[in-house]
Each structure stands twice: as C-alpha cells, then as structure tokens.
C-alpha positions as CSV (number, residue, x, y, z in Angstrom):
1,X,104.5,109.2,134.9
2,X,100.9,110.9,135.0
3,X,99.6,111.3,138.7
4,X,96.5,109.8,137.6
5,X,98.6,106.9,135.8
6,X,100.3,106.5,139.5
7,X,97.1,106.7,141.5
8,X,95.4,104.1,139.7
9,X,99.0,102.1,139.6
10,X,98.3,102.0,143.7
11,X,94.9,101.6,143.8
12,X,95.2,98.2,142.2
13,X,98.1,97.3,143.6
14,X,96.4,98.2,146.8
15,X,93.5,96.8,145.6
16,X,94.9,93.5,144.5
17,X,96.8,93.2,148.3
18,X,93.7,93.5,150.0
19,X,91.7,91.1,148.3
20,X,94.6,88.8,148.2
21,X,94.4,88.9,152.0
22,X,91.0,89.4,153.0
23,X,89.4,86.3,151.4
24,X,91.1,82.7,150.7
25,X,91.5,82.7,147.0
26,X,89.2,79.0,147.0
27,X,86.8,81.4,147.9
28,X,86.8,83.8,145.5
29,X,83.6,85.2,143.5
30,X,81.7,82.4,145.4
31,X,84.0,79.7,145.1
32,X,83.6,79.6,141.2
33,X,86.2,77.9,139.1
34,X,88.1,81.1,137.3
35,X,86.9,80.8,133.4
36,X,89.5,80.8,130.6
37,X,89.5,82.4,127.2
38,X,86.0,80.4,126.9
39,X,83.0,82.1,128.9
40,X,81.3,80.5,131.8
41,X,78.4,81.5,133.1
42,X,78.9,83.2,136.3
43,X,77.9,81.2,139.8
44,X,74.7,79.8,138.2
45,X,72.2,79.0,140.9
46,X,73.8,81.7,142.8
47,X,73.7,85.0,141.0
48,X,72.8,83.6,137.7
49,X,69.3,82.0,137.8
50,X,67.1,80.6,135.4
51,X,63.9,83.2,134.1
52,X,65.4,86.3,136.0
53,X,67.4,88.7,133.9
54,X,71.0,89.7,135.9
55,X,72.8,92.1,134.0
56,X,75.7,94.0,136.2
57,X,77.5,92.7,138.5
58,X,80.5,94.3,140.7
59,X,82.9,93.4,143.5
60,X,84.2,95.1,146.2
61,X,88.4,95.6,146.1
62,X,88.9,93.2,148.9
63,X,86.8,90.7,147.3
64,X,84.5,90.5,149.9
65,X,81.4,92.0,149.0
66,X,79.6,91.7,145.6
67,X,76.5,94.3,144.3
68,X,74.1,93.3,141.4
69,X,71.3,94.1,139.7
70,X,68.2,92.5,138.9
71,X,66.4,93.9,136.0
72,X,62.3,94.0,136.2
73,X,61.8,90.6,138.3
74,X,59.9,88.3,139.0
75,X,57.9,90.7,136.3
76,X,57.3,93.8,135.1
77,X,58.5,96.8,137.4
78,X,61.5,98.3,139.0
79,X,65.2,97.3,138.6
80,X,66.8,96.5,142.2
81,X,70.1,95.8,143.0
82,X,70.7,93.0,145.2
83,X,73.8,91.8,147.9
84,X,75.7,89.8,149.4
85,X,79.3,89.3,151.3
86,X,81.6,87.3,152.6
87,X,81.4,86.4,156.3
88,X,82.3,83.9,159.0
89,X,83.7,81.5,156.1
90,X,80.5,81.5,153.8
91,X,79.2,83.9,151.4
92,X,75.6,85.1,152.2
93,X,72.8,84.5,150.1
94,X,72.3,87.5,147.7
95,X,69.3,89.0,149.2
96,X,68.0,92.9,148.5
97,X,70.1,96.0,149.7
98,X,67.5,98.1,151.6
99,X,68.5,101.1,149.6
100,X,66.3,99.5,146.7
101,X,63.1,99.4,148.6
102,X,60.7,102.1,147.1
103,X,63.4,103.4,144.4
104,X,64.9,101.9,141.4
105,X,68.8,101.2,141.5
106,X,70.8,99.9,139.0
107,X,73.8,99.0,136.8
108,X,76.0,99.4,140.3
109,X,80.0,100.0,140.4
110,X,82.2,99.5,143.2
111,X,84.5,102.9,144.0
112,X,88.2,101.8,144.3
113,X,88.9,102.4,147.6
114,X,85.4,99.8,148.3
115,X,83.7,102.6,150.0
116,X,81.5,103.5,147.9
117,X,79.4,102.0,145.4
118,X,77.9,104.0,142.5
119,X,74.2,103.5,140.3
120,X,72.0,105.2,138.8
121,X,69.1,105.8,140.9
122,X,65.4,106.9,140.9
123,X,64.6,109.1,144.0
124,X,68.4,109.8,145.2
125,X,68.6,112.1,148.0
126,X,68.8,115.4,146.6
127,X,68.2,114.3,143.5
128,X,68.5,116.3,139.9
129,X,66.6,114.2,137.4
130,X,64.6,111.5,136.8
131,X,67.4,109.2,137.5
132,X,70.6,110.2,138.6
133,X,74.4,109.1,138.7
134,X,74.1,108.9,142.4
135,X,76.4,106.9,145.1
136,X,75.7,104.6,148.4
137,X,78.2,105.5,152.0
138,X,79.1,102.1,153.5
139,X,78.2,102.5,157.0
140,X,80.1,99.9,158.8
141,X,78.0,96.5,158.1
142,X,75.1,98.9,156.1
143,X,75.0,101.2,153.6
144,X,73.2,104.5,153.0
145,X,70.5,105.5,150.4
146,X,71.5,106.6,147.4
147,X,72.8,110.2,146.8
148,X,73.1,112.3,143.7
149,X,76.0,113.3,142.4
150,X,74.6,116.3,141.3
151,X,74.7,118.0,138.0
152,X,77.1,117.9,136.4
153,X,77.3,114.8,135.8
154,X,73.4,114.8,136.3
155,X,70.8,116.5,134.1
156,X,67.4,116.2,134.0
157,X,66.8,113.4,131.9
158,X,68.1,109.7,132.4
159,X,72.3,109.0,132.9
160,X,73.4,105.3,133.2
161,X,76.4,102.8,134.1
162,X,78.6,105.2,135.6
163,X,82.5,104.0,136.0
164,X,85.1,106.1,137.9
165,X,88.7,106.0,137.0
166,X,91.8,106.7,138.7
167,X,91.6,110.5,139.0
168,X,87.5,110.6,140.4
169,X,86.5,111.4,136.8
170,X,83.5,109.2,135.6
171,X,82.1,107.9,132.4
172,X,78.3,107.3,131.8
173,X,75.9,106.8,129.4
174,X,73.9,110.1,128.7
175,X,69.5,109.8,128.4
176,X,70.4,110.5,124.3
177,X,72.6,107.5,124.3
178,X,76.0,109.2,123.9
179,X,79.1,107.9,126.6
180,X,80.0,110.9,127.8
181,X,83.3,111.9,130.5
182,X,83.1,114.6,133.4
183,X,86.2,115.4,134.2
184,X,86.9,115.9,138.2
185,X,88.8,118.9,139.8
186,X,89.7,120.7,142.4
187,X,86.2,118.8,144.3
188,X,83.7,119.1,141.3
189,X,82.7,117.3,138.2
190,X,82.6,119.4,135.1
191,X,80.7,120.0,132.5
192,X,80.0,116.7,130.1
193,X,82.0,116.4,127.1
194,X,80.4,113.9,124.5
195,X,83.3,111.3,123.3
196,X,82.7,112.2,119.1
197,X,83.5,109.4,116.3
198,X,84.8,106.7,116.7
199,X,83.2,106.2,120.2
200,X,79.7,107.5,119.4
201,X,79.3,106.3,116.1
202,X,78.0,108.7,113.3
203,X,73.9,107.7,113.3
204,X,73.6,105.2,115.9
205,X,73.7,106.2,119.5
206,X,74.8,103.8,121.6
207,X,73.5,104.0,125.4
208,X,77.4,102.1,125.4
209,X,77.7,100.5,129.2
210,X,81.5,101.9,129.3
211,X,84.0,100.5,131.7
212,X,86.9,102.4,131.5
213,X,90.8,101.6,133.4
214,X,91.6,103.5,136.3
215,X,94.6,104.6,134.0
216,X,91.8,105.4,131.4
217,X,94.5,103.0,128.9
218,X,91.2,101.1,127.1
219,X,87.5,101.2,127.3
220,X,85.2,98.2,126.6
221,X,81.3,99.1,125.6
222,X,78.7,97.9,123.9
223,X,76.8,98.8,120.7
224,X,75.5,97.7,117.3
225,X,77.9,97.9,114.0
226,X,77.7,96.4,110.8
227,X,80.3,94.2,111.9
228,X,78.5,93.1,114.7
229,X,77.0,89.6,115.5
230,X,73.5,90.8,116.0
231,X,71.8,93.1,118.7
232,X,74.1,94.9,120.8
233,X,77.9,93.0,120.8
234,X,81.0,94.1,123.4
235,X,84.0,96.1,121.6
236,X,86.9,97.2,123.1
237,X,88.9,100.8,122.5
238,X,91.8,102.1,123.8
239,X,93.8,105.3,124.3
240,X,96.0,106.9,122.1
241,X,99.1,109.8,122.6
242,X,97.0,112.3,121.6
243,X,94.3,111.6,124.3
244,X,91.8,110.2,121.2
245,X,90.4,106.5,121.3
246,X,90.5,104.3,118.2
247,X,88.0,102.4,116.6
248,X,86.8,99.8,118.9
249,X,86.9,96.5,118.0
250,X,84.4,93.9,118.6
251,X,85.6,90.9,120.9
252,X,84.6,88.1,118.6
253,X,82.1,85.4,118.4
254,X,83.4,83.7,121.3
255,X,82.1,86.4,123.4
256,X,79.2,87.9,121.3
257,X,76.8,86.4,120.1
258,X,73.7,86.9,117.8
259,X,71.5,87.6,121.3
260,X,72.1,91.2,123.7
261,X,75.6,91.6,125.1
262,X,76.2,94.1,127.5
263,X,78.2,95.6,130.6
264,X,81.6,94.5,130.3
265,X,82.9,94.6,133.7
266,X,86.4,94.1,134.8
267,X,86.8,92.9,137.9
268,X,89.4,94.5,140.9
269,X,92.2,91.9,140.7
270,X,92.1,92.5,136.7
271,X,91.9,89.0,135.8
272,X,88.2,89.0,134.3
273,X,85.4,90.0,132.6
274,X,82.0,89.9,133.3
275,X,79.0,90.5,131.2
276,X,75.5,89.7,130.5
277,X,74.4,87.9,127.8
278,X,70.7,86.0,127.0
279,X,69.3,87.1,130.4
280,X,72.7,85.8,132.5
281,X,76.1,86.6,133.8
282,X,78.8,85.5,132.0
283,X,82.6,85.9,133.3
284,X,86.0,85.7,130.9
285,X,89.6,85.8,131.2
286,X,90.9,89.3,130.1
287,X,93.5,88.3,127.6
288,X,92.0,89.5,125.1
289,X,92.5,93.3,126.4
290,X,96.1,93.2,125.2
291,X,95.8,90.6,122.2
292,X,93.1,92.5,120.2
293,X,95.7,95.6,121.0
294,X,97.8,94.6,118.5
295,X,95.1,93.4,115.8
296,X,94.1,95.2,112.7
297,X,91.7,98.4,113.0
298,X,88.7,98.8,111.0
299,X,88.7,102.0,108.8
300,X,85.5,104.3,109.5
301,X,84.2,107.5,108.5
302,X,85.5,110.1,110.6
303,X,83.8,113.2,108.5
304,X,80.7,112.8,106.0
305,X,81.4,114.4,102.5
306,X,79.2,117.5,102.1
307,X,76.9,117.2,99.1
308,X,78.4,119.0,95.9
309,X,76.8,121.2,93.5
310,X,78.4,121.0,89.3
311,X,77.3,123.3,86.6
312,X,76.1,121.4,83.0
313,X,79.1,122.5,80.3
314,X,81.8,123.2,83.0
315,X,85.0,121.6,84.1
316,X,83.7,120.1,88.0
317,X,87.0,118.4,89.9
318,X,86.3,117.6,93.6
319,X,88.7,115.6,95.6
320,X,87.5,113.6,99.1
321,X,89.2,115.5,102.1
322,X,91.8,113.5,104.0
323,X,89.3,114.0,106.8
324,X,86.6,111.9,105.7
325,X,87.7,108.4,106.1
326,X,90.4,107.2,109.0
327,X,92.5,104.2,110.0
328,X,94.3,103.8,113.2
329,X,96.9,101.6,111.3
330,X,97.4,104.8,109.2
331,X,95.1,106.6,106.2
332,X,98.1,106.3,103.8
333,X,96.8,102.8,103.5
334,X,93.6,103.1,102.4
335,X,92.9,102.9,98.5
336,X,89.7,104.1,97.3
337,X,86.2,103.6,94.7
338,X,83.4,105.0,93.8
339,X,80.3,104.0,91.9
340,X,76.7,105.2,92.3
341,X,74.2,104.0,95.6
342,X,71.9,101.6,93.5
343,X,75.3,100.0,92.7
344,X,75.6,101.2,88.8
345,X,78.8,102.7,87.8
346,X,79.4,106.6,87.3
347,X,78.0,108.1,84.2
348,X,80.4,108.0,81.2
349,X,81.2,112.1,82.0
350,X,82.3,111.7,85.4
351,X,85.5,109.9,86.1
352,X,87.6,108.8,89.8
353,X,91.0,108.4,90.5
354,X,91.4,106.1,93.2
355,X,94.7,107.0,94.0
356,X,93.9,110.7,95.0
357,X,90.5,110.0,95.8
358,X,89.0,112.7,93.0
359,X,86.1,113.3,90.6
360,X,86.3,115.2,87.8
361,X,84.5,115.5,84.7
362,X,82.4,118.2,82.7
363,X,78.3,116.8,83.1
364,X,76.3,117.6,80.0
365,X,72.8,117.1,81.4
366,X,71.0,118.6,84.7
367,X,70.5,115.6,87.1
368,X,71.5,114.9,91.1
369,X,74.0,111.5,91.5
370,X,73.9,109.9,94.6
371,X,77.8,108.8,95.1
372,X,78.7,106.0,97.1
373,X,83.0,106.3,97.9
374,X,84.5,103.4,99.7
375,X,87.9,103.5,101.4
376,X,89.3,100.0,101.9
377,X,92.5,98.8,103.8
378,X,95.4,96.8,103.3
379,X,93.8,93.7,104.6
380,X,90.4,94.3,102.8
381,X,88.1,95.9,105.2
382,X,85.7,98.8,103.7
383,X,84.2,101.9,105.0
384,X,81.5,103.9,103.2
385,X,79.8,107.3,102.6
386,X,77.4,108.6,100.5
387,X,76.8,112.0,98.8
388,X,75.2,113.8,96.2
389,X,76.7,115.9,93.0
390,X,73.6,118.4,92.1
391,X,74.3,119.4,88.1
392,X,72.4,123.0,87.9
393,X,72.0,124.9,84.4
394,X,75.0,126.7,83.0
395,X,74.4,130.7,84.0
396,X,75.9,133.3,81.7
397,X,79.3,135.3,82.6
398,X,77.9,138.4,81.5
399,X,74.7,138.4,84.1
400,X,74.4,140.8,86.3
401,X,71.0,140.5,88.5
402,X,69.4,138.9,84.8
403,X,70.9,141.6,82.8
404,X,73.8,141.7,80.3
405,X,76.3,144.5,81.5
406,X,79.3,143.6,79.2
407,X,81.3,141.9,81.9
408,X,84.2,139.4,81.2
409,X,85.9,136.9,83.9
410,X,88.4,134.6,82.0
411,X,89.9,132.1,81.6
412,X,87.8,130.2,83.5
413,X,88.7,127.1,84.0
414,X,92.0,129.0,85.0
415,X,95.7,127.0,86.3
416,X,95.9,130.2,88.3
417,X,95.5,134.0,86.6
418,X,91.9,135.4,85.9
419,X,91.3,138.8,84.4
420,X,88.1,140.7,84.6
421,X,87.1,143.3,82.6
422,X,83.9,145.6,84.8
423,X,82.1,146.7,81.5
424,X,78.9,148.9,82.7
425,X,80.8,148.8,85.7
426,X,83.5,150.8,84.3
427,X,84.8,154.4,86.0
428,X,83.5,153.6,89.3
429,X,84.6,151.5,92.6
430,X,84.0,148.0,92.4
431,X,85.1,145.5,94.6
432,X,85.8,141.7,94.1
433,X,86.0,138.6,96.8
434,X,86.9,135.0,96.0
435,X,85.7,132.2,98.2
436,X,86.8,128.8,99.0
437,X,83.1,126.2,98.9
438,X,83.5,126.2,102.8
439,X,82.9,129.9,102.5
440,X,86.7,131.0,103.7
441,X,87.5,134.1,102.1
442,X,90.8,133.9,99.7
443,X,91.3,137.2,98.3
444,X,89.5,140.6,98.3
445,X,90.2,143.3,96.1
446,X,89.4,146.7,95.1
447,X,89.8,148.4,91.8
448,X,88.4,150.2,88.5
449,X,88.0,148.8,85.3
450,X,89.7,145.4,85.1
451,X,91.8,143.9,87.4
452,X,93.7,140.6,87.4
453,X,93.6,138.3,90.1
454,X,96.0,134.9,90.8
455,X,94.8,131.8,92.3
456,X,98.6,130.3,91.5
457,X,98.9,127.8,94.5
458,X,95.7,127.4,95.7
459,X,94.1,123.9,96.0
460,X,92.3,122.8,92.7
461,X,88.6,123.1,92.8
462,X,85.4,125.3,92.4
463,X,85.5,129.0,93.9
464,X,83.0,132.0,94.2
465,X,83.4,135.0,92.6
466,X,81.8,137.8,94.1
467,X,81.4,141.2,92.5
468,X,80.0,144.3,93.3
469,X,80.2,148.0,93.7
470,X,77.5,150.2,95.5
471,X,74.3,149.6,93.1
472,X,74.9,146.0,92.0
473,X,76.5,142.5,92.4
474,X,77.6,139.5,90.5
475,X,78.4,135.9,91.3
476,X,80.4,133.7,89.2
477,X,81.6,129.9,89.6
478,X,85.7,129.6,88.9
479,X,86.7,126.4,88.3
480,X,90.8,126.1,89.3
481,X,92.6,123.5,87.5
482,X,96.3,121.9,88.8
C-alpha cells in the first residue's frame, strides 16, 4: 500500500471517530435531515438564505465547526467567509470570522487534522500575489489571519479553491483557469504542474473548483462541455494505474442543471456532497462516486491533427495518429468518418477508410479542405477535430533553385527503393537526407553520381527529400506507398 494511500486511510478513519464522538449524530450539519440521491438544499434559513449567494461550504473533521463563504453581499464588494460551531448543545449562529474584516477570504477548506483551514486570500500575511492560497492557525476558541502559502503554490496573479490531500500536496485553480497540483516534500511545495487533457480541456479553461480524495482515487470539478446542461455543470474524474485521470464525467441532470454549479465538496465522514447551485447550497448522497465509476467514458481528443499540405497530380495518403482521439473504455473501439466542416462530403478525389482512419487520393485542382474526422464509440458517443489539407502546385523533379540541372529521383510514389541520378551534380560530393513531416530525420547519405536509397518498412506517407552539395540544394516531396 502507498504511504499516502495509508495516511489518508487514517485520517478518515481518525476523522470519522472523532466526529462520531464529538457531536451527537441528531446534531449533525445543524441538525439537517441527511439528503439521498435527490439534492436538498442545505440548512435553508441557516446557511442557505434567500437573495445572498453561498457558494462553499466546509466542516471541520470532528464535525463541530463549519466555514463558508459569502460571495459579494448584501451587494457589490468583497467575498467573506463566515462561522460557526457547535457548543454547549446548540450550534451558533453563523456570524463573520474576524479574519475577513478588511481582506477578502474565500472558497475555504478544512485541513484533515481540523487545524487548519485553507482560502484564498487578499492581503495574507506575507503575502505573494494579489490573492494567495494562504491558511488560518486555530488558536484555541480563535483563529489567526490568513497566511500565504507562499510561492509555489502562489504566483503573482490570482490562485483559487485550494484542496489538500493525504500527503500535504494541494490542488487549485490557477488565475489562467487551469487546475493545477503542487506536489509537497521534504517541507515545501513544488513547482505547479498543469493537469493536460482530459482535465483542462483543449480550448476552454476551466477555473475547475477541484476537490480531490485524500487518497487522490477521484476528483470532482466543474466546467462547461458540450455535454453539459448549460453554464458550468459538476463532473467527476478518477485516477488511473498510470497516475493519469480519465475523462470526467458529468453527474447528471439530477445534480446539474441549466443554471451555475460549482464546488463539489465532500464532506469528512464521506457520506455527502455539497455544492452551490442558483445562488444556494445544495448537499447529496455520494453514491454516485462509485456508480458513475463503472459507467461508459466519453471519447475526446487527446491530440489535434496538424494541418496537411498535398501537391495537385500526386499520390497524398495521410492516416490520423492513434494519438489524436482516446477512450478510457479502450481506442480499439472507436470507428471513424470524415466529411468536410460545412457538413458536405469529401471531394470525389479524396477518399477515407474508416477502419484505419486514412485519406488518400491524388487532388487535381489547387484548393484548402477544411476536414472534420469524428471518432465514435461502441455506444454511440462522438468526438471531433478539424483540419485542413492545403493542395499547392505540382513542382518539377528536375528543379534545382528554378533551374533544370538534369536531376532524376524515381519512382516516386515508391513501395520502398528510390534511385537518384545527380546530373549537373555529377563528379562532386553530394549529400542527401530524408525526413519524416514531423521533421525526424530517417536517413542521411553521402555519395557521387546516383545513389539508391530504401524506405522498405517505413510507415506510408509523404517524406522530404533534401539534396545538396556545397554550391546548391534541392527539395523534393516522396510519397511512400504500403
């Protein structure tokens, strides 16, 4: 077992003892009867009032104090962040920490051990930025102002909704709306590292509100997808072998709805979830963390296909790399088709297999295609990218720098062996080097008045010819056939 697996195993054990024995369960999250699969909204008149916009809320391990926020009320100004506790048999009416006076505090998150409890904060002591990832000391009944926790995690700019796992790392929402992990060792955050695709989604940042496991197993957020309900929904994402997260997936319409959702909470004993949605808290059983585990995952475009460039007369054959589109459930499910953006077919020249995913053709007029390809699954869910294919005039074989110095490269197309005859290059050093379109180098080679050179093996495609000696040099496109 992972030590941080085992430390955040005992914290909530821990975690789940204390609160079991430091409040009577009828009191409880201020007495509120727990919520089911359906959403409630959480201790309305309480927390959750009318015309005031609460959007985080978190609770103390022992279940005996509670932090939330309070975003620009009674009108336009600074978010605060409000308490309140559980004392002499009565909770106390949520009232202002002190630590908001003159600052703004926000999106707050209790540390495991109930110590602590973390915000972002304008005006931290010691602060880096604007706003900082910053913490409050509980000082026996009172708690400290805000401090920062420096940089990293901090830059200069904004950071937001910061969440500690088991192992003191955290996860935050960056100022350019990326979530984004600093990993903590040996006493010290590191540097960032921005979560890539699926988690930040290719065009749309996020600002994504993670809550992350103290075993970092799953990660709910928030953001807006095209398969989203409308503004910002909840999804959930989990953990894989390889340390990767997959796709997240959005918690359905019974939690999202065509309004905001955001901050999806859990809280210590593990049983809930709470959220704000239309201006209020809602709260949730969390049986939906291990059902949607087990549910189909969207495809989605891990890679965007690089625009293409054909040649009008010659062979062009392109094939989409395995990289571009991904599906937890497995790629070898997807299938694959192609037509043009405005939603027209391909020209008659240009032909795709949907089985290996590839184009081929031989275009006979100079014209760009915008390509739309779309991988679908086995239970009929899409992803799509777009490209272009740029046809360019046909240049002559025998060109060197405009001029016609007698040189042959054929055959080209070629299933593998070209020969080249130097011409005016004849009796002196030249030197040829074959590219992949990435730009890798497959083959360099010196020699004197032809040579022949074998491309037997390598992938199908377009390659560039490069010749030259120490006066001149020629390129040439080589189409490889399979």
């Amino acid at each position: 077992m992972k030590t941080s697996l085992l430390i955040s195993i005992l914290v909530f054990l821990f975690g789940s003892f204390a609160l079991a024995q430091s409040i009577p369960p009828d009191s409880l999250y201020f007495g509120q009867i727990p919520p089911g699969h359906i959403p409630k909204i959480f201790a309305p008149g309480i927390v959750s009032i009318p015309n005031r916009n609460e959007a985080v809320i978190t609770f103390s391990p022992d279940g005996a104090s509670v932090f939330f926020y309070i975003e620009k009320y009674p009108g336009p100004g600074n978010p605060y962040t409000l308490y309140s506790s559980y004392s002499n048999n009565h909770w106390t009416t949520p009232d202002t920490i002190p630590f908001s006076v003159g600052r703004s505090t926000a999106e707050p998150f209790f540390a495991y051990n109930g110590n602590r409890v973390y915000m972002y904060a304008t005006n931290a002591v010691n602060h880096v930025g604007i706003a900082d990832l910053s913490y409050s000391v509980k000082q026996g009944t009172s708690w400290s102002d805000p401090i920062s926790m420096g940089n990293p995690p901090n830059s200069e700019a904004y950071q937001y909704h910061p969440c500690l796992v088991g192992d003191t790392s955290i996860y935050f929402s960056s100022n350019a709306g990326d979530i984004c992990r600093c990993q903590y060792d040996n006493g010290t955050y590191q540097s960032r590292v921005i979560l890539p695709v699926p988690i930040n989604h290719i065009g749309s940042p996020t600002w994504g509100d993670p809550f992350v496991s103290a075993d970092e197993s799953y990660m709910i957020m928030k953001s807006i997808r095209p398969e989203g309900y409308g503004q910002n929904d909840l999804y959930i994402a989990y953990k894989k072998s390889d340390g990767t997260w997959t796709n997240p997936k959005n918690l359905g319409n019974i939690i999202n709805t065509p309004l905001d959702e955001t901050s999806g909470d859990i809280t210590p004993d593990g049983l809930y979830m709470t959220y704000g949605s239309n201006k209020d808290l809602y709260w949730v059983s969390t049986g939906f963390i291990d059902s949607l585990k087990y549910t189909n995952y969207l495809p989605y475009v891990k890679t965007p296909v690089p625009n293409q460039t054909a040649t009008k007369g010659e062979l062009f054959n392109f094939t989409i790399p395995d990289s571009t589109f991904f599906d937890d459930d497995g790629i070898n499910t997807l299938t694959y088709k192609a037509k043009l953006t405005n939603g027209n077919p391909l020209p008659s020249w240009l032909t795709f297999d949907t089985i290996s995913a590839t184009f081929s053709g031989t275009p006979l007029v100079i014209e760009t295609l915008n390509i739309k390809v779309t991988a679908t699954d086995t239970a009929g869910i899409s992803a799509s990218t777009n490209f272009k294919i740029t046809v360019t005039p046909h240049t002559s074989t025998d060109q060197v720098n405009g001029q016609n110095e007698g040189i042959r490269i054929f055959p080209n197309p070629t299933t593998g062996k070209i020969n080249i005859s130097l011409g005016a290059f004849a009796g002196k050093p030249a030197n040829v080097e074959i590219r992949n379109q990435e730009g890798k180098i497959m083959l360099i080679k010196s020699f004197e008045n032809k040579t022949g050179i074998d491309l037997t093996g390598k992938p199908g495609g377009m390659y560039i010819l490069k010749l030259f000696n120490d006066r001149k040099m020629f390129f040439r496109k080589v189409i490889l056939t399979n």
